[in-house]
Predicted model as a PDB file, atoms N, CA, C, CB and O in Angstrom, pLDDT in the B-factor column:
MODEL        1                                                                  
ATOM      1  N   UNK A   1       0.845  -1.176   0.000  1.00 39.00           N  
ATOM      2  CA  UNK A   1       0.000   0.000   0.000  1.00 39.00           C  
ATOM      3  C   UNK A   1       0.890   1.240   0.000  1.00 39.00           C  
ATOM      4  CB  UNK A   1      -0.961  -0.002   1.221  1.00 39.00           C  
ATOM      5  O   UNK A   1       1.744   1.280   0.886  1.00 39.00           O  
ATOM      6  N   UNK A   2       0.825   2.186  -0.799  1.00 53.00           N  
ATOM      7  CA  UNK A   2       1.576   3.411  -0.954  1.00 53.00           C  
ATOM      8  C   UNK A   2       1.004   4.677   0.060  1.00 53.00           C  
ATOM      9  CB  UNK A   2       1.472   3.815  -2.553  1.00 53.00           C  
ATOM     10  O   UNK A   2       0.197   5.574  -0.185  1.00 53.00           O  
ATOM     11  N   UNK A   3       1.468   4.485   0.809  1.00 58.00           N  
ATOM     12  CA  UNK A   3       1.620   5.880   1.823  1.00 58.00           C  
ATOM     13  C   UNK A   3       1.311   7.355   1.470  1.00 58.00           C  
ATOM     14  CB  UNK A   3       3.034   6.027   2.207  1.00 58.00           C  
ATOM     15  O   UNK A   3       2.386   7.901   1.224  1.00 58.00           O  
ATOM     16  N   UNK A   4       0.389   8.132   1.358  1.00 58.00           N  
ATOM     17  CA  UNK A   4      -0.419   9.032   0.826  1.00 58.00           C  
ATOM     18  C   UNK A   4       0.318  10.257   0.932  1.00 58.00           C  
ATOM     19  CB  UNK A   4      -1.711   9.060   1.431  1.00 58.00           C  
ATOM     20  O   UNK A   4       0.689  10.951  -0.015  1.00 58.00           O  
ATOM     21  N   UNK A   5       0.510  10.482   2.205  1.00 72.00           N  
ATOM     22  CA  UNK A   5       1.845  11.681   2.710  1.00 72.00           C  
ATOM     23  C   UNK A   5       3.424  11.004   2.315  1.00 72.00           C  
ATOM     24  CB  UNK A   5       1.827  11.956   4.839  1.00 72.00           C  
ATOM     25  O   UNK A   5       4.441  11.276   2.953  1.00 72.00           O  
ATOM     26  N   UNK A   6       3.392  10.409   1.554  1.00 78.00           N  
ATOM     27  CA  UNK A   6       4.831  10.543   1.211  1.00 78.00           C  
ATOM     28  C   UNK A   6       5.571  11.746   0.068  1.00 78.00           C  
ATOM     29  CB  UNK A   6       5.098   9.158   0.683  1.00 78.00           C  
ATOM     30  O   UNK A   6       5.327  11.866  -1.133  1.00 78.00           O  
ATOM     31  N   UNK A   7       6.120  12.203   0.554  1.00 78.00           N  
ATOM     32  CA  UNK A   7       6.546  13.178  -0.274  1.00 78.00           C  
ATOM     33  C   UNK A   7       8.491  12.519  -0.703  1.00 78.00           C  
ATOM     34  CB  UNK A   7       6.299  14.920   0.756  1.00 78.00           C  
ATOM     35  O   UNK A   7       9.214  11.697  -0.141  1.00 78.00           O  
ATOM     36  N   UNK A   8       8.689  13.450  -1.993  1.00 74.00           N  
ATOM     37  CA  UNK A   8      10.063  13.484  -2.535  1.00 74.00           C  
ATOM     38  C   UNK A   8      11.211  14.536  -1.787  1.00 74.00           C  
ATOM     39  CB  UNK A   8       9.876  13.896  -4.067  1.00 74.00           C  
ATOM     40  O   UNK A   8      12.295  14.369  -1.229  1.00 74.00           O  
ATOM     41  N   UNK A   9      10.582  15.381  -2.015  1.00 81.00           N  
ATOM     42  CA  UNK A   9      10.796  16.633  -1.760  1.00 81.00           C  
ATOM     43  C   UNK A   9      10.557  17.356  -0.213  1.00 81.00           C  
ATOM     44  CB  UNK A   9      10.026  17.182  -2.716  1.00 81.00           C  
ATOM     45  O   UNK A   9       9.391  17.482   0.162  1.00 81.00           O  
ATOM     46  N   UNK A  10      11.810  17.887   0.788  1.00 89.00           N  
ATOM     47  CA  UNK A  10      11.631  18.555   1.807  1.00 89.00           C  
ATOM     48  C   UNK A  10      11.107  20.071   1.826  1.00 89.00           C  
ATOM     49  CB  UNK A  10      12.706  18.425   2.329  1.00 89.00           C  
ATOM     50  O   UNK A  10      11.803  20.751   1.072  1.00 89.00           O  
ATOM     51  N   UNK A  11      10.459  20.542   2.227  1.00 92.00           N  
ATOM     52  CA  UNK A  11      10.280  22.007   1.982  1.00 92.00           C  
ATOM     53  C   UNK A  11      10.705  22.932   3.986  1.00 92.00           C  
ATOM     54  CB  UNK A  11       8.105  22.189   1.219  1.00 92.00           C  
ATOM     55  O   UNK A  11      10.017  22.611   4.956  1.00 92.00           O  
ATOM     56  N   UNK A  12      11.811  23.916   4.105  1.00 95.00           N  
ATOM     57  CA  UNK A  12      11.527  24.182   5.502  1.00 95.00           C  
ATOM     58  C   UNK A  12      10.622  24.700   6.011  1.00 95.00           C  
ATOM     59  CB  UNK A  12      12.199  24.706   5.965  1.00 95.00           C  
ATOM     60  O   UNK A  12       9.767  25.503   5.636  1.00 95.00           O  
ATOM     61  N   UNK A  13      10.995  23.852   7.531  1.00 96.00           N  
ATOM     62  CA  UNK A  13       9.727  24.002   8.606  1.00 96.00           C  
ATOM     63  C   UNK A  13       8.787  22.960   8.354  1.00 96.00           C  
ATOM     64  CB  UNK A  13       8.883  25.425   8.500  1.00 96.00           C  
ATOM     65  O   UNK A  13       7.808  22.810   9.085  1.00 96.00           O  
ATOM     66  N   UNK A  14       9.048  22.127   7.233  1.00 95.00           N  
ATOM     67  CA  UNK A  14       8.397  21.058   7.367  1.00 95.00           C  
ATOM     68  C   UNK A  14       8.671  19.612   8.203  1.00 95.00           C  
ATOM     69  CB  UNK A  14       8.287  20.895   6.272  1.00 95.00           C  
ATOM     70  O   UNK A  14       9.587  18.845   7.908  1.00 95.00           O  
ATOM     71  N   UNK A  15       7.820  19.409   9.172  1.00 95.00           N  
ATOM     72  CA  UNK A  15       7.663  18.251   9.805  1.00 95.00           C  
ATOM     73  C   UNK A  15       7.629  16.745   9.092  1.00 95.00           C  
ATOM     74  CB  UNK A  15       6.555  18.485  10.437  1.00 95.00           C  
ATOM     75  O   UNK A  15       6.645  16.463   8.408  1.00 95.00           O  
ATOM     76  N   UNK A  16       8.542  15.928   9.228  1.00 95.00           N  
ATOM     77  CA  UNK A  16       8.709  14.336   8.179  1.00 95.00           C  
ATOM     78  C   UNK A  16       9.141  13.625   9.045  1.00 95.00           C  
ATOM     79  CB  UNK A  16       9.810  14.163   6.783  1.00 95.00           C  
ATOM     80  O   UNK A  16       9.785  13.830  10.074  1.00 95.00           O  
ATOM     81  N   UNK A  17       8.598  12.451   8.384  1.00 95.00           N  
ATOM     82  CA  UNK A  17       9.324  11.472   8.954  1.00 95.00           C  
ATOM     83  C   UNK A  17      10.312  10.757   7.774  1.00 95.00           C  
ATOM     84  CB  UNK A  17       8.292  10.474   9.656  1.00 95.00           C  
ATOM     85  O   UNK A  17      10.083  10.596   6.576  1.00 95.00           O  
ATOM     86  N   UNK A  18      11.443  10.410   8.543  1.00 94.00           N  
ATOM     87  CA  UNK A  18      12.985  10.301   7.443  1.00 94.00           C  
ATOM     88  C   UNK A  18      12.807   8.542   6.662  1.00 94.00           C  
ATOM     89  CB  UNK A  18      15.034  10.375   8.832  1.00 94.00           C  
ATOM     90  O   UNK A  18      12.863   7.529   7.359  1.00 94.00           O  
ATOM     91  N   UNK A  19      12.662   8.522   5.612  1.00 93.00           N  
ATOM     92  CA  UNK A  19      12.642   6.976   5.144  1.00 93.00           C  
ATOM     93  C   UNK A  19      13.971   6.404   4.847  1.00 93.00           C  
ATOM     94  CB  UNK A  19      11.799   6.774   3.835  1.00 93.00           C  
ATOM     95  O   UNK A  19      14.323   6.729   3.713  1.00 93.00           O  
ATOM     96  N   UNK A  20      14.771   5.721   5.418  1.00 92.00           N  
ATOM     97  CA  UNK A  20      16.121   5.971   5.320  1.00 92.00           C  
ATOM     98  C   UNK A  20      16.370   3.878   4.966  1.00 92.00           C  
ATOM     99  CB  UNK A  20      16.923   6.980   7.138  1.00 92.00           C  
ATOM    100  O   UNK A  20      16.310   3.198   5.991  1.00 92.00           O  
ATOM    101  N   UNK A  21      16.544   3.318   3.994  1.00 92.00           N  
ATOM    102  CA  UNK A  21      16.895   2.029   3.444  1.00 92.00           C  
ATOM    103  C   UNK A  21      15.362   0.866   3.677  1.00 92.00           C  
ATOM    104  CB  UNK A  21      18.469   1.483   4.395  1.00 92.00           C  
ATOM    105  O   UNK A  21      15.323  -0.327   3.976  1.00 92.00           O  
ATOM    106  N   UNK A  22      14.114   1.984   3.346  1.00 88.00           N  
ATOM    107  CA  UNK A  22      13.143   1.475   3.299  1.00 88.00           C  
ATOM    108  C   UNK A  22      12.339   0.991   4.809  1.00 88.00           C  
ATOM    109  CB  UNK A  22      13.487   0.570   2.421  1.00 88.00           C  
ATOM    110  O   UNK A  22      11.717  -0.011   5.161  1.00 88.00           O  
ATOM    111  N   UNK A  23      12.739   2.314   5.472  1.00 92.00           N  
ATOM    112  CA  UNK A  23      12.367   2.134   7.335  1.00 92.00           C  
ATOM    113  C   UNK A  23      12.048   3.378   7.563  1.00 92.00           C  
ATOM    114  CB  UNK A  23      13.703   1.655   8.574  1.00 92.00           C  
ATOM    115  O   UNK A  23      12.357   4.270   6.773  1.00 92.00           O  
ATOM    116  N   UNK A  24      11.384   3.596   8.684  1.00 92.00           N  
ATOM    117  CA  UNK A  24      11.352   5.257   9.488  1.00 92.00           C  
ATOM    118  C   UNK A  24      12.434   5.166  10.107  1.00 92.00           C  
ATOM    119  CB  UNK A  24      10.106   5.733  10.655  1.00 92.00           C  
ATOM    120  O   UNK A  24      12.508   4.205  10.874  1.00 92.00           O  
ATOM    121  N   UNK A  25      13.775   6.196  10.007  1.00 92.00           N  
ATOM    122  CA  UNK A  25      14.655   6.097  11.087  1.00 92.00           C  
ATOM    123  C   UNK A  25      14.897   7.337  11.588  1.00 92.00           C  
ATOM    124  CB  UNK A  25      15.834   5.475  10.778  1.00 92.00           C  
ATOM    125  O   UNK A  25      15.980   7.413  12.168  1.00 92.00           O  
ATOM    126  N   UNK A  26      14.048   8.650  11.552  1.00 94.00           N  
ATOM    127  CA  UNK A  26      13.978   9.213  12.619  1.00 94.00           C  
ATOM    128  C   UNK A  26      13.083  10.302  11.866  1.00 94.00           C  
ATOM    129  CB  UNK A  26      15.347   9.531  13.383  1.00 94.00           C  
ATOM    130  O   UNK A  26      12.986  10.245  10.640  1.00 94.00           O  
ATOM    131  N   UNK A  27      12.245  11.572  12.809  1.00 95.00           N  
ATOM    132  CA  UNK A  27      11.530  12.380  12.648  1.00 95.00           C  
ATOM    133  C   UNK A  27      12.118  14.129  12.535  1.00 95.00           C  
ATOM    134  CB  UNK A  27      10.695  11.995  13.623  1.00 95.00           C  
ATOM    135  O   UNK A  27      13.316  14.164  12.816  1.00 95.00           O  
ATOM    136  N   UNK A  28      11.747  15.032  12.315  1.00 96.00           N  
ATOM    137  CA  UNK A  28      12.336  16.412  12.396  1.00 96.00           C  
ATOM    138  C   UNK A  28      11.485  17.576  11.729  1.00 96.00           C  
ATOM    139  CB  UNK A  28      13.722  16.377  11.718  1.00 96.00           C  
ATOM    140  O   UNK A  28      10.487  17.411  11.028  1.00 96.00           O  
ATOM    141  N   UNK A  29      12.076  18.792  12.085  1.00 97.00           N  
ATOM    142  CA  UNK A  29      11.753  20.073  11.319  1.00 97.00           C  
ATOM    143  C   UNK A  29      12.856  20.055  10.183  1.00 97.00           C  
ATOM    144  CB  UNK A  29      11.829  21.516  12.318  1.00 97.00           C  
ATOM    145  O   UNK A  29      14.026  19.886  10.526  1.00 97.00           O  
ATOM    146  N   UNK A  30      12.602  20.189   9.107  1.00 96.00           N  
ATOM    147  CA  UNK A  30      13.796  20.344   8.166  1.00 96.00           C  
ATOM    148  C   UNK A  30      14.345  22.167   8.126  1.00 96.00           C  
ATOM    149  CB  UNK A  30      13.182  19.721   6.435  1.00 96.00           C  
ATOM    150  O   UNK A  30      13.738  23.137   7.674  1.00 96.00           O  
ATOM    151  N   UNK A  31      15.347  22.111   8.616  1.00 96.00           N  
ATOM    152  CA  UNK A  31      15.513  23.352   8.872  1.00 96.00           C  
ATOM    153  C   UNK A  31      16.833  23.985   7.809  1.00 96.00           C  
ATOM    154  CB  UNK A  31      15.758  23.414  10.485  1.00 96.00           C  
ATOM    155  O   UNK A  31      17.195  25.156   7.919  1.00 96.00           O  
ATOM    156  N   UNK A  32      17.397  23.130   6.899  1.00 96.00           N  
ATOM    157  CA  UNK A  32      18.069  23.703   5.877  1.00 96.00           C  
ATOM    158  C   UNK A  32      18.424  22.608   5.116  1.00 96.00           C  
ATOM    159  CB  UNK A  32      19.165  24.532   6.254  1.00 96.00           C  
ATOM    160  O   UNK A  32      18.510  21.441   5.496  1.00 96.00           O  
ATOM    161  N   UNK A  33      18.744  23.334   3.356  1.00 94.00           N  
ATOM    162  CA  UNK A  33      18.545  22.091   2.474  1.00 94.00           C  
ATOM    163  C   UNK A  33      20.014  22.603   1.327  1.00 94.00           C  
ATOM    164  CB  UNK A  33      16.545  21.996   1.588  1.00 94.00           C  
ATOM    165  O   UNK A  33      20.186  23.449   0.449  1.00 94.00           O  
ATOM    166  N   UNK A  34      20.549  21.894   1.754  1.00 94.00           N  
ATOM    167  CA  UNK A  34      21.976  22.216   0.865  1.00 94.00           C  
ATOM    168  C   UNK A  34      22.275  21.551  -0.475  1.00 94.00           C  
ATOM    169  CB  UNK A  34      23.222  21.799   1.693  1.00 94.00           C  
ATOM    170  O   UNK A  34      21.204  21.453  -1.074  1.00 94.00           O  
ATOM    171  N   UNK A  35      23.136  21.123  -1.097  1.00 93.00           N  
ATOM    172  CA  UNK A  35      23.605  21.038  -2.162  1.00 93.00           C  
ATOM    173  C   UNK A  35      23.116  19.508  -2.251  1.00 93.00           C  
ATOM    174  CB  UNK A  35      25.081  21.488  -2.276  1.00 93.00           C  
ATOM    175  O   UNK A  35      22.082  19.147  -2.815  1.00 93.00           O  
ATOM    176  N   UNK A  36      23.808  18.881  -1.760  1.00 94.00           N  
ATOM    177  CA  UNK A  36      23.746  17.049  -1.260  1.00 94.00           C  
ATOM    178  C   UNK A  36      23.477  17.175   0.144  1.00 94.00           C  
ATOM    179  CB  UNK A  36      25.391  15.969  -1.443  1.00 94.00           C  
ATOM    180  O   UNK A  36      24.491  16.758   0.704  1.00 94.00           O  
ATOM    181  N   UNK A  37      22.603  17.547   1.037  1.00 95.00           N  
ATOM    182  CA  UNK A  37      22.778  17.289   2.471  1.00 95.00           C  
ATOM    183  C   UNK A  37      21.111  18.202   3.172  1.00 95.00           C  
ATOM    184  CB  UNK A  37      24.648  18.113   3.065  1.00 95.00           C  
ATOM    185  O   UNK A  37      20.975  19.423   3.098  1.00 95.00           O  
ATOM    186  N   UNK A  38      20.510  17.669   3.523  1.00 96.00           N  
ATOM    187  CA  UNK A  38      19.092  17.893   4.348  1.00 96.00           C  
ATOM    188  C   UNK A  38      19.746  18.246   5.903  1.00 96.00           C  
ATOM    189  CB  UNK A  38      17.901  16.230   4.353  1.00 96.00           C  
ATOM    190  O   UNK A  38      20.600  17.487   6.363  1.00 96.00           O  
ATOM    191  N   UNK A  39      19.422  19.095   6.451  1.00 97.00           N  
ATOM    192  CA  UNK A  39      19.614  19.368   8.257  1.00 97.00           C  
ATOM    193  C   UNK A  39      18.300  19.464   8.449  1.00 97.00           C  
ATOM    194  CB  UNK A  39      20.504  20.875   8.959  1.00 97.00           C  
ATOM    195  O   UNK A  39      17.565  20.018   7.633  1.00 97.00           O  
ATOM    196  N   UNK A  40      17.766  18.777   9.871  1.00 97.00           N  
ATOM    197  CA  UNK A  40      17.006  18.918  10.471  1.00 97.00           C  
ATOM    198  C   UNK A  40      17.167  18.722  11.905  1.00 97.00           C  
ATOM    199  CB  UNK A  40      16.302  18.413   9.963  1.00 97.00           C  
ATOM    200  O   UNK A  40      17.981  18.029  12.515  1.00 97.00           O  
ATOM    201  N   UNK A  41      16.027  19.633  12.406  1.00 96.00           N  
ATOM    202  CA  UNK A  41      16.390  19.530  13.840  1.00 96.00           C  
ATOM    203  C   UNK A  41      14.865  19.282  14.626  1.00 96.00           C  
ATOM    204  CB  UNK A  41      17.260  21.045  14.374  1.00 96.00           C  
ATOM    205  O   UNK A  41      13.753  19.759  14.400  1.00 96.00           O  
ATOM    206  N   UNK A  42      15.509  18.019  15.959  1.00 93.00           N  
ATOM    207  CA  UNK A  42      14.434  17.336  16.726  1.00 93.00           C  
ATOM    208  C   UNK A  42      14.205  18.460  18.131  1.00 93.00           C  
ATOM    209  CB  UNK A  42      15.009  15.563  17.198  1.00 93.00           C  
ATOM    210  O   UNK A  42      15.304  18.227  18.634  1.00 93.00           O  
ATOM    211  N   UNK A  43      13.725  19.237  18.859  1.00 89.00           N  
ATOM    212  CA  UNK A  43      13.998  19.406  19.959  1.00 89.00           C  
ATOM    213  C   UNK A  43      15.026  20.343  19.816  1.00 89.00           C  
ATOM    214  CB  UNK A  43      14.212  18.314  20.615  1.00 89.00           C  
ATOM    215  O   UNK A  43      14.920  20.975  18.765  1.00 89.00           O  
ATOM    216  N   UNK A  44      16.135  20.698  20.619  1.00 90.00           N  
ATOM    217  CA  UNK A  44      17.222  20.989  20.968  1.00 90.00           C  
ATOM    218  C   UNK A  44      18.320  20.361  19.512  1.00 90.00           C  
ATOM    219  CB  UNK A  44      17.364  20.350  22.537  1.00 90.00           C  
ATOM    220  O   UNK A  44      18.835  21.133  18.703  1.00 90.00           O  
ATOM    221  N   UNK A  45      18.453  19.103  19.478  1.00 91.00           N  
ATOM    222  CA  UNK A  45      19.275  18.300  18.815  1.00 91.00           C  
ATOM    223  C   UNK A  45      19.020  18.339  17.157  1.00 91.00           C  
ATOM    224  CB  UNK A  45      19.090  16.931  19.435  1.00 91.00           C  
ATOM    225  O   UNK A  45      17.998  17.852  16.674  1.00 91.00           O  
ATOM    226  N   UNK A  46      20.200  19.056  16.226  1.00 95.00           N  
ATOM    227  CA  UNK A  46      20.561  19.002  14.852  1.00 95.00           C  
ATOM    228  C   UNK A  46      20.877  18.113  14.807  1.00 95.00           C  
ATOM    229  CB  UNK A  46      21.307  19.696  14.273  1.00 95.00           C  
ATOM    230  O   UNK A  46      21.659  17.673  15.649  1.00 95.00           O  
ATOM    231  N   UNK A  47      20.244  17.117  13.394  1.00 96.00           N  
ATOM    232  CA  UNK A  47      20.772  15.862  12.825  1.00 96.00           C  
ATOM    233  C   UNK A  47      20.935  16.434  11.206  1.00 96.00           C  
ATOM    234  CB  UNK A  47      19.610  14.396  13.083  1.00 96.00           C  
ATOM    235  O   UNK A  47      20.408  17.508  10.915  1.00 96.00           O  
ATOM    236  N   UNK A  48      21.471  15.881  10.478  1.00 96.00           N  
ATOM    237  CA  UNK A  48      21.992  15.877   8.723  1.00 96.00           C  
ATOM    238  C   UNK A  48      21.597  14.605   8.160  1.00 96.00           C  
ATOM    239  CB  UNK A  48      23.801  15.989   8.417  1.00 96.00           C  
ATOM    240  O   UNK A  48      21.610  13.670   8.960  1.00 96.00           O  
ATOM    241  N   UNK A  49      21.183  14.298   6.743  1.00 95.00           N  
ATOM    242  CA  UNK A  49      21.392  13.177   5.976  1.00 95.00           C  
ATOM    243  C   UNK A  49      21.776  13.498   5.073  1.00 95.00           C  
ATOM    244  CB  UNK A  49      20.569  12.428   5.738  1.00 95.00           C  
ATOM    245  O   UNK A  49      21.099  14.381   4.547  1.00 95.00           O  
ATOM    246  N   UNK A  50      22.805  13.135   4.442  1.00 95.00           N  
ATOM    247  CA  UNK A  50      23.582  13.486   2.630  1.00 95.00           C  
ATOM    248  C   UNK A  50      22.026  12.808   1.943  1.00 95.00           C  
ATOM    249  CB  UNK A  50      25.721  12.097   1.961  1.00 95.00           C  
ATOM    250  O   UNK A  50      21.443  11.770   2.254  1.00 95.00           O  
ATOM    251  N   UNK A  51      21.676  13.833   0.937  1.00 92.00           N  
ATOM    252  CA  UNK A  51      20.494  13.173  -0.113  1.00 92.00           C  
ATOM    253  C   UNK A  51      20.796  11.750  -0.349  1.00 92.00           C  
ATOM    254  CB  UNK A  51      20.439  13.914  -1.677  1.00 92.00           C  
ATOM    255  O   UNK A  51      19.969  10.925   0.040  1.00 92.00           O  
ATOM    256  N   UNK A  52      22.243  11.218  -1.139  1.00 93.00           N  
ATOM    257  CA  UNK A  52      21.433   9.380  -1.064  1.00 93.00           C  
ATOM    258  C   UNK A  52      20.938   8.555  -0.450  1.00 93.00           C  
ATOM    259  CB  UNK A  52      21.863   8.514  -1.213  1.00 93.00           C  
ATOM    260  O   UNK A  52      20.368   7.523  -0.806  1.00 93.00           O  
ATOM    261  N   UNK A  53      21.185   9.084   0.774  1.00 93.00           N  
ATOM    262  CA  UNK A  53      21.064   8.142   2.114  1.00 93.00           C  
ATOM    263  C   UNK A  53      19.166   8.061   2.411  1.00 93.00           C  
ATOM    264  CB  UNK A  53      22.122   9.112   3.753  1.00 93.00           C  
ATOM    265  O   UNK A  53      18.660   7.140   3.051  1.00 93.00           O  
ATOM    266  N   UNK A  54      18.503   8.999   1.912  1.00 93.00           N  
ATOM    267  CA  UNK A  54      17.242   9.603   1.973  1.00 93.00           C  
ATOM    268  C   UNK A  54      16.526   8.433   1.093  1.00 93.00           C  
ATOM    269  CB  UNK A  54      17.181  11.252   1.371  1.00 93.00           C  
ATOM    270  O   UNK A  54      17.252   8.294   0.108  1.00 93.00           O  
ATOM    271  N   UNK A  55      15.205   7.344   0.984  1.00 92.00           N  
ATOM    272  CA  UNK A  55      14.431   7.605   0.372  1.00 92.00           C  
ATOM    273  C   UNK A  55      13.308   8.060   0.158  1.00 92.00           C  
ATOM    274  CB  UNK A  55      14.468   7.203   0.175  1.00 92.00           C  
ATOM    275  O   UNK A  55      12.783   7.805  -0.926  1.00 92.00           O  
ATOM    276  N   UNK A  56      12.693   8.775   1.023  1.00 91.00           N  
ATOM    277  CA  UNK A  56      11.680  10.147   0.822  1.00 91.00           C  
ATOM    278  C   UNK A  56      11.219  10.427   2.452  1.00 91.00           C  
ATOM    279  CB  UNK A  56      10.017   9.758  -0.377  1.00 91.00           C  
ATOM    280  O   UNK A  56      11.854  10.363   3.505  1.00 91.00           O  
ATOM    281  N   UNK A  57      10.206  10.672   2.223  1.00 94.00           N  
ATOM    282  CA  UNK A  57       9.871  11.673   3.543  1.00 94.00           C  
ATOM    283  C   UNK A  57       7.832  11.581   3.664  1.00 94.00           C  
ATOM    284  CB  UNK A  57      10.641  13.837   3.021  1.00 94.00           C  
ATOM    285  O   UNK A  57       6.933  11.692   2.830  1.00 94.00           O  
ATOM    286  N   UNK A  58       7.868  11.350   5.014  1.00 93.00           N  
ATOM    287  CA  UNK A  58       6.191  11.257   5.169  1.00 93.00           C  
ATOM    288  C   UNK A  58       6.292  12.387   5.684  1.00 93.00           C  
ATOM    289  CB  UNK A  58       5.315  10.081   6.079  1.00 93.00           C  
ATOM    290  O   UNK A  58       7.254  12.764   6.353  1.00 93.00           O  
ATOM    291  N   UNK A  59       5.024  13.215   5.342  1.00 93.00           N  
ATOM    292  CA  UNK A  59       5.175  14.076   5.558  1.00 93.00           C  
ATOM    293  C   UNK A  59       4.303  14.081   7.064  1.00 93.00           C  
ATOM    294  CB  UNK A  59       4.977  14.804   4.430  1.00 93.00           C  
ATOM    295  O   UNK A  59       3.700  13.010   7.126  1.00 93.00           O  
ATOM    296  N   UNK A  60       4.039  14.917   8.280  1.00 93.00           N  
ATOM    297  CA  UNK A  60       3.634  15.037   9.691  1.00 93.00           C  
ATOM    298  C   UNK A  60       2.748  16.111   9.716  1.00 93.00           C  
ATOM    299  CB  UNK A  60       4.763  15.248  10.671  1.00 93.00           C  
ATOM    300  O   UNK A  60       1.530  16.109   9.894  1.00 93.00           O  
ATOM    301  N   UNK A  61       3.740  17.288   9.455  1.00 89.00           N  
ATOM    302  CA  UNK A  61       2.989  18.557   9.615  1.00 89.00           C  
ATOM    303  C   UNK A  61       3.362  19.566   8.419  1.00 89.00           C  
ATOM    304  CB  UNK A  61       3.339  19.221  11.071  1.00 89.00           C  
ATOM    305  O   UNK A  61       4.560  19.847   8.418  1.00 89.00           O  
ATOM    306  N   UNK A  62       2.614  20.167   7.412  1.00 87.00           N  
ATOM    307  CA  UNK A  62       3.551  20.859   6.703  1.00 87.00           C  
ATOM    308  C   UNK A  62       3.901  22.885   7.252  1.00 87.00           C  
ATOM    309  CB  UNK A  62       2.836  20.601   5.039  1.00 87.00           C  
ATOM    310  O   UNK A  62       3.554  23.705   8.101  1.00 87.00           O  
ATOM    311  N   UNK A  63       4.737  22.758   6.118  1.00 84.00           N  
ATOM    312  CA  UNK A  63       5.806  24.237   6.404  1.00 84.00           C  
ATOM    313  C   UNK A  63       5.075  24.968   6.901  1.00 84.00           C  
ATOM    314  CB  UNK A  63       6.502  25.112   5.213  1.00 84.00           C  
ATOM    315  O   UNK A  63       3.880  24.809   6.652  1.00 84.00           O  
ATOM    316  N   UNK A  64       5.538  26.196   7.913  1.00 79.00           N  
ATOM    317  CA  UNK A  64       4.326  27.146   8.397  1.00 79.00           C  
ATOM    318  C   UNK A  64       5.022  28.482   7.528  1.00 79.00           C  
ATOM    319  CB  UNK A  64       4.119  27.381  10.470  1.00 79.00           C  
ATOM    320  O   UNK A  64       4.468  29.582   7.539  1.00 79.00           O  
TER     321      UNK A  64                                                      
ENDMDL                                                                          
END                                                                             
């Protein structure tokens, strides 16, 4: 079954959940989107994924 909120594409301030080798492996605000590399931050705590590592994103809450 294909997941309705899945998105390709991060937009900031958007809330996702990270699909990372066909799993959820963690949640965030995407708070900057670089060349090859997504930052997002949980709480307090900045995390990064280089784009290949990514395969898409459910989306939670979108951008405000």
């Amino acid at each position: 079954m294909k997941d309705m909120n899945k998105i390709e594409e991060l937009e900031i301030g958007m809330k996702v959940l990270i699909i990372k080798d066909g799993e959820y492996k963690d949640s965030g605000y995407g708070i900057d989107i670089l060349e090859n590399e997504f930052v997002f931050q949980d709480g307090e705590e900045g995390f990064s994924y280089e784009r290949p590592e990514i395969d898409g994103f459910i989306q939670l809450q979108p951008a405000e």
